[in-house]
C-alpha positions in Angstrom: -76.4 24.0 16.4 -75.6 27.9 14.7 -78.4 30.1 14.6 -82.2 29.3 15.1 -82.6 31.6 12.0 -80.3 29.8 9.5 -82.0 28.4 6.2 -84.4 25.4 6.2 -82.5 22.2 6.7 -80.1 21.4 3.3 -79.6 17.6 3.0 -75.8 18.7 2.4 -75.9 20.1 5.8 -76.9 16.8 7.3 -74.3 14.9 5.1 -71.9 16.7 5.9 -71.9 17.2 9.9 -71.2 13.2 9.7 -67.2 14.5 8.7 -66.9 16.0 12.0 -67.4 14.7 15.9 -69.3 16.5 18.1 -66.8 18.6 19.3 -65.2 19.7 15.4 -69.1 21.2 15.7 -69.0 22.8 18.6 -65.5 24.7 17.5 -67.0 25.3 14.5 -70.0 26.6 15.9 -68.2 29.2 18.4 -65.9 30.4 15.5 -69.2 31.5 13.4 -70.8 32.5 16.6 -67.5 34.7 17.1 -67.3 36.2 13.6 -70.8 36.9 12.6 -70.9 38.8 15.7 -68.2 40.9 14.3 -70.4 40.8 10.9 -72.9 42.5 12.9 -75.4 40.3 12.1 -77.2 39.3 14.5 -75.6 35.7 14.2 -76.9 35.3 11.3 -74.4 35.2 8.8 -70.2 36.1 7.9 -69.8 38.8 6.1 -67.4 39.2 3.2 -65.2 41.8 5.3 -64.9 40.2 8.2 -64.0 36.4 6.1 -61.2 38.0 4.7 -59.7 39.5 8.0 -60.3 36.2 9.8 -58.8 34.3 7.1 -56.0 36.8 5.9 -56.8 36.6 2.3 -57.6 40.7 1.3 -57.5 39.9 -2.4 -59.6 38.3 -5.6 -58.6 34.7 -4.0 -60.1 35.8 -0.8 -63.5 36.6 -2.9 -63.7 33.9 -4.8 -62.9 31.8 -1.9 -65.9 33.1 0.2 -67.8 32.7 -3.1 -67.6 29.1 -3.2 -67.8 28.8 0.4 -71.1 30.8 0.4 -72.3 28.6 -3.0 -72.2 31.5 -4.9 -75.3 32.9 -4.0 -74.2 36.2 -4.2 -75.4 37.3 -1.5 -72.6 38.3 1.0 -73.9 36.1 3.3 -72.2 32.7 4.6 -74.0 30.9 6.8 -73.2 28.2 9.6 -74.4 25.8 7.0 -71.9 26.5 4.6 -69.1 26.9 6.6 -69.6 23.2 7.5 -70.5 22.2 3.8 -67.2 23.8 2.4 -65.0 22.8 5.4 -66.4 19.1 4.9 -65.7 19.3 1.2 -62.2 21.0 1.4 -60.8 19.8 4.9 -62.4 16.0 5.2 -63.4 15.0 1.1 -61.7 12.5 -1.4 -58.7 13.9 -3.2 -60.9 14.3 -5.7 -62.9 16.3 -4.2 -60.6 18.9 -2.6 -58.2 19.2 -5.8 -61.8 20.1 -7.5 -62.5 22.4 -5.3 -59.3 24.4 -5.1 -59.5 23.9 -9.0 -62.6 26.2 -9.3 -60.9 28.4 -6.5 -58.4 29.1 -9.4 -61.0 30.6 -11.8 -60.7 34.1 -9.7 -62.7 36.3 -12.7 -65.7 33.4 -11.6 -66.1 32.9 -15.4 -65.7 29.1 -15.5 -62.0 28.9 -17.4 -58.8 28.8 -15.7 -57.3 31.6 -17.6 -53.4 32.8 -17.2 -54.6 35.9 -15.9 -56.4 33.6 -12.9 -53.3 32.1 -12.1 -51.2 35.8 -12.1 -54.1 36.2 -10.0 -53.5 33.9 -7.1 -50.1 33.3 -7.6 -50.1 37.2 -6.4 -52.4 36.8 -3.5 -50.3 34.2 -2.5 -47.5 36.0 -2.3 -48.9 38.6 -0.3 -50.5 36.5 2.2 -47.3 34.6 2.9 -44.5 37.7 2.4 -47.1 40.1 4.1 -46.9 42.6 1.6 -49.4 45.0 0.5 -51.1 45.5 -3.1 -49.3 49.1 -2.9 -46.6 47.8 -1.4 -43.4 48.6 -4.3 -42.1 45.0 -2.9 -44.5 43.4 -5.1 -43.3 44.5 -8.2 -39.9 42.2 -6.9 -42.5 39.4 -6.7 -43.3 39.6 -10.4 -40.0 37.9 -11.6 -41.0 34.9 -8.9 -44.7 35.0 -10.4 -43.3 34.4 -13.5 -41.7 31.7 -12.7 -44.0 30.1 -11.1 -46.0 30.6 -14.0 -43.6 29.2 -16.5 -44.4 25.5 -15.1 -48.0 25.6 -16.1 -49.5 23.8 -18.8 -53.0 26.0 -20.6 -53.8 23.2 -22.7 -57.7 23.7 -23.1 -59.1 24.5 -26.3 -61.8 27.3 -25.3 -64.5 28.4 -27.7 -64.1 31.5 -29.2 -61.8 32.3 -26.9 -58.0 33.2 -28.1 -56.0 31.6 -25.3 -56.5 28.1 -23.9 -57.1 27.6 -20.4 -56.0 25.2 -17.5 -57.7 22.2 -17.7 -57.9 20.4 -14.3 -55.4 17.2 -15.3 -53.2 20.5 -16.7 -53.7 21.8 -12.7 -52.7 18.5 -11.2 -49.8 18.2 -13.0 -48.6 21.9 -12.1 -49.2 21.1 -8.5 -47.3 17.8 -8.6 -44.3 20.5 -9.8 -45.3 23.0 -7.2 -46.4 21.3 -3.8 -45.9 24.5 -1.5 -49.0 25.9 -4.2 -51.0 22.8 -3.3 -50.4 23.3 0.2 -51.1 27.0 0.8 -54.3 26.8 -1.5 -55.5 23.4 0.1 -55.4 24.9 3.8 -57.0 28.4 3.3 -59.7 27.9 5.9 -57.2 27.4 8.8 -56.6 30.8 10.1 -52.8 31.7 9.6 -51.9 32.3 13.0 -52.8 28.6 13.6 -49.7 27.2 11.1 -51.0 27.2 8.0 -49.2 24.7 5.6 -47.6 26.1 2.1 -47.1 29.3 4.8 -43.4 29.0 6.4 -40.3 30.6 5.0 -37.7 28.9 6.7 -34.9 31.5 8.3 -32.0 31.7 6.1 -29.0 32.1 8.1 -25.5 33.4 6.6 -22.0 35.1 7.7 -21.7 38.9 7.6 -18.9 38.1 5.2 -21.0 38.3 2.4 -23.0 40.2 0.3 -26.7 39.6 0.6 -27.0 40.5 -3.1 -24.6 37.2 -4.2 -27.0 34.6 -2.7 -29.1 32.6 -5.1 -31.6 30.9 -2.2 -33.8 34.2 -2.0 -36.9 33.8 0.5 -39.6 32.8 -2.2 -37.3 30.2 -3.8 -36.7 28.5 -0.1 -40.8 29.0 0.2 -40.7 26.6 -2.9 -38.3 24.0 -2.3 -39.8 23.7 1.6 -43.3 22.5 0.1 -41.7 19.1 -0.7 -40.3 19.1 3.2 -42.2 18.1 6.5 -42.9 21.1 8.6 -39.8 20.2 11.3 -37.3 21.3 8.5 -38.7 24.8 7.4 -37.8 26.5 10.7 -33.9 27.3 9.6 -30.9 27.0 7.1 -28.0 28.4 7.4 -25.1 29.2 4.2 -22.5 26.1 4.9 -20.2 26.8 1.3 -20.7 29.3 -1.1 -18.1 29.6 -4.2 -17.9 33.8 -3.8 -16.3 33.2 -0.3 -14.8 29.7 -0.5 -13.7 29.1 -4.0 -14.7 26.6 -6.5 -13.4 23.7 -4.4 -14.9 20.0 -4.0 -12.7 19.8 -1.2 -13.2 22.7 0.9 -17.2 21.7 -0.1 -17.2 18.4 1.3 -15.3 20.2 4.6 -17.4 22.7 5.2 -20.5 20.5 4.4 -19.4 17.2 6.8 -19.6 19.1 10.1 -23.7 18.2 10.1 -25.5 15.0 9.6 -28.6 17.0 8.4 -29.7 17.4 5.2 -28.5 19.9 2.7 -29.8 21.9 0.0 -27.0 22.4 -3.3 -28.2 25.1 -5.4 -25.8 26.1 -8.8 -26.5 29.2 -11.6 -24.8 28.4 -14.3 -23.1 30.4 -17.5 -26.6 30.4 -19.3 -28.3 32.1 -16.1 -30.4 29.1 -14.9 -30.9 28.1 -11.4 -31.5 24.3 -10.4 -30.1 22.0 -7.5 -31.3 19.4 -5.3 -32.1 18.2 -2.2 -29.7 16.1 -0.5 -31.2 13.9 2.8 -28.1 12.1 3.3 -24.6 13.5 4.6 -22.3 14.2 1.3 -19.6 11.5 2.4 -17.3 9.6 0.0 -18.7 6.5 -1.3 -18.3 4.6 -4.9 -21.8 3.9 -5.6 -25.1 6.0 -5.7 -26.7 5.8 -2.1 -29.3 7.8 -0.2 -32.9 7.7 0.4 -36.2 8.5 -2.0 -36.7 11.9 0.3 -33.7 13.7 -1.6 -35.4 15.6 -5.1 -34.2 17.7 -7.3 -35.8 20.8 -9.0 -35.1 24.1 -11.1 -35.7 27.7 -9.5 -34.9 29.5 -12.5 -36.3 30.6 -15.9 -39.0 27.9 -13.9 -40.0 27.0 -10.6 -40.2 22.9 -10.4 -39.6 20.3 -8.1 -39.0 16.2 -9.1 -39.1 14.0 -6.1 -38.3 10.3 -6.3 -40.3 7.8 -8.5 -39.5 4.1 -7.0 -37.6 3.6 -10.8 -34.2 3.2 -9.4 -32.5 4.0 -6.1 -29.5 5.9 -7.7 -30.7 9.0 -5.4 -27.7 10.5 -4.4 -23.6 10.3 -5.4 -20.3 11.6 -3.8 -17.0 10.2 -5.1 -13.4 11.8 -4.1 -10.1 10.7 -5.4 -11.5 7.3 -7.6 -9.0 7.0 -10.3 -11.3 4.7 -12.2 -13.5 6.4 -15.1 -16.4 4.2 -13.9 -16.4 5.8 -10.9 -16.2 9.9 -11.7 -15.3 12.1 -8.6 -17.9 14.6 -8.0 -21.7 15.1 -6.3 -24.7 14.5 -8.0 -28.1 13.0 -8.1 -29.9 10.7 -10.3 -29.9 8.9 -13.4 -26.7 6.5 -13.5 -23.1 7.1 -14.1 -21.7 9.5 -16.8 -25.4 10.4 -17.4 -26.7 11.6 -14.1 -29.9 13.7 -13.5 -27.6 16.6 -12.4 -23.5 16.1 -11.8 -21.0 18.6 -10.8 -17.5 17.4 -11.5 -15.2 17.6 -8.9 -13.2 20.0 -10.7 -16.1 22.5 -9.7 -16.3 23.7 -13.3 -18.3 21.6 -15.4 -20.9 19.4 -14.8 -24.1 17.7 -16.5 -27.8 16.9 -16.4 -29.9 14.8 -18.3 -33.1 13.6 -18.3 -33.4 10.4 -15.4 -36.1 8.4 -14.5 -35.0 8.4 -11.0 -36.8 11.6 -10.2 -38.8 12.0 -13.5 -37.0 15.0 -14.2 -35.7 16.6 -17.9 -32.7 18.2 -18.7 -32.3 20.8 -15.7 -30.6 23.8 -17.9 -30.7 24.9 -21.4 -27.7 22.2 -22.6 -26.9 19.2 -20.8 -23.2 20.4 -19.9 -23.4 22.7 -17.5 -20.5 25.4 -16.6 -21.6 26.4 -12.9 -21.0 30.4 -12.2 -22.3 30.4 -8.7 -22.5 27.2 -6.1 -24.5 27.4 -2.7 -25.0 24.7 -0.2 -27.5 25.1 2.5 -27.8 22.7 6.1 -31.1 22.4 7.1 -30.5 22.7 11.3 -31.4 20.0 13.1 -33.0 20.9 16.7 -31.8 18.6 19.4 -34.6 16.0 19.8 -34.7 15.7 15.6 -30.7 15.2 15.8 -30.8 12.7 18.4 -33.5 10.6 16.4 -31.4 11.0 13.2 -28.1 9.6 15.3 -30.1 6.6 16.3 -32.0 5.4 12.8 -28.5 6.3 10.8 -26.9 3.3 11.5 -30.3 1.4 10.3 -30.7 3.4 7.2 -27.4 3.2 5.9 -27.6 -0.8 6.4 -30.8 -1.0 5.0 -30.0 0.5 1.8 -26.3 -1.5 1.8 -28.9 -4.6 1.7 -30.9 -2.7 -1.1 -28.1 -2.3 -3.4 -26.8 -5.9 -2.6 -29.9 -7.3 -4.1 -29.7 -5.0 -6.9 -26.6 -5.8 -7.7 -27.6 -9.6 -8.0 -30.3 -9.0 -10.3 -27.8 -6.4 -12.3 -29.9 -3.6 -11.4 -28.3 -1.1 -9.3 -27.4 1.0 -12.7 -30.3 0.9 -14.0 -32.0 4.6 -15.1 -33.5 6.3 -17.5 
């Protein structure tokens, strides 16, 4: 299989064909057939051009991609062998493996460290790829803010000789993809071609009324791009503005009203007074209760001076909390997530006003803002739509999840450790 004029037979070859079936080879076969044809070479070999048009990647990741693919020979060259090497490594290896891989795809200059300047590098190309913007295009400069951010949550923690910066070690890249997922997922999935749904690729649509200005909403289309990496593809495809405070008022009520009309999942977002920019994912209706409820799918994260998402850690089940009109001081009124009672992971009272967040175990997440009270300026809640088949299967499990977790916090509650937290 690929060309009769392909190198000598590698022993990686032969390991690696075993990742496929018969047929993965054959498609693989008739894409190299198809673009070393367009290579011009006499089906011999992909050349760099051509990768990068197939692929969609027309910058330094692009390159260094088709360098590793190629085994940095150099050489322009990448034969059927190594398409089938790197796609057995990358698509079909251990964990270990593939995070190793896109680990040395970071290291753009080729130069062996992970500098910042790698990382401004890709986060860039990524940004491009996924926004279709051009390297001329002015809209990038827009993107620089975002790259910052995204920059913010990395650690460079590697001591390199003689060198006057330290560099990204590769537990320092984990850790930033833990914080990052749609990252992971765009750079683990860069040898499917992105007409064919590339994961880490879809902006969900963000719908909103013509009563208000574009220029007061905080979800902007790179910030939606983040928090959808921790989501399953089914819930990237729309969400539409259900409460903003510039058009309804800082109101818990008129929240929970405009917020109960779906049963799908929303996405609170608040700036506060110090400019920062955090909220969570909510997968459970925001309906009065007196306890913490939910499910370990909600997280939480920050958008703003840093890009981060915390999802769930088993530590506790005190996920999610709505309480309305409690006149107990045990039980405060007001939405939140997290961490137990009076010291939540993030709270907003139900005054609207004020608010909190602390560090919490439940989601392994710090202190969202720059204090732990927080004095919201802006609040925005998103509904993620719900297509008809995905609504009717959420009708019909609702009744099971809600019991199940009524039996959850039962037996917590036995053992004296439904409050438990950070």
């Amino acid at each position: 299989m690929g060309n009769s004029q392909s190198p000598p037979a590698d022993p990686r070859f032969s390991s690696a064909t075993r990742a496929f079936t018969q047929k993965d080879l054959e498609d693989l076969n008739s894409l190299f057939v198809s673009l070393a044809a367009q290579s011009k070479s006499n089906n011999e070999y992909i050349s760099l051009s051509v990768f990068q048009a197939y692929f969609g990647l027309k910058s330094s990741l692009g390159e260094r991609l088709f360098d590793l693919v190629t085994q940095q020979r150099k050489d322009n060259k990448l034969t059927f062998h190594d398409l089938v090497i790197a796609k057995s490594v990358y698509e079909k290896g251990t964990r270990d493996d593939i995070e190793e891989f896109i680990y040395q795809l970071l290291n753009v200059t080729g130069d062996g460290v992970v500098g910042r300047c790698d990382i401004e590098s890709v986060l860039a190309a990524i940004l491009r790829s996924i926004f279709s913007l051009e390297a001329s295009n002015p809209g990038l400069n827009s993107h620089r803010e975002i790259i910052n951010v995204f920059l913010s949550s990395a650690k460079f923690s590697k001591v390199v000789e003689g060198a006057a910066e330290k560099s990204m070690s590769f537990e320092d890249f984990r850790s930033w993809c833990a914080l990052l997922p749609s990252v992971r997922k765009f750079l683990g999935s860069l040898l499917i071609p992105p007409d064919a749904g590339r994961l880490g690729s879809q902006v969900p649509q963000l719908v909103h009324g013509d009563n208000i200005n574009p220029d007061l909403i905080l979800l902007r289309e790179e910030y939606a791009w983040h928090i959808g990496g921790a989501l399953p593809h089914h819930e990237l495809v729309e969400w539409k503005l259900l409460y903003h405070s510039a058009i309804n008022g800082m109101s818990f009520n008129t929240f929970l009203g405009s917020t109960s009309n779906g049963e799908g999942p929303t996405i609170l977002i608040i700036k506060d007074k110090d400019g920062y920019i955090y909220g969570g994912y909510a997968s459970q209706p925001w309906e009065r209760h007196g306890d913490f409820y939910g499910d370990l799918k909600s997280f939480l994260f920050q958008l703003y001076p840093k890009a981060s998402i915390f999802k769930p850690t088993g530590a506790n089940n005190n996920v999610q909390w709505c309480a309305a009109n409690f006149s107990s001081e045990s039980i405060p009124n007001g939405i939140g997530f997290g961490g137990r009672v009076n010291h939540f992971g993030l709270f907003l009272s139900a005054s609207f006003d004020v608010g909190q967040t602390f560090t919490c175990t439940t989601f392994g997440s710090p202190c969202l803002s720059k204090t732990n009270r927080i004095f919201p300026e802006v609040i925005e809640c998103w509904g993620i739509v719900q297509n008809g088949a995905q609504q009717e299967k959420l009708d019909a499990a609702k009744g099971t999840v809600l019991e199940r977790f009524k039996e959850d916090r039962h037996m917590l509650n036995m053992v004296g450790l439904a409050n438990s937290s950070e």
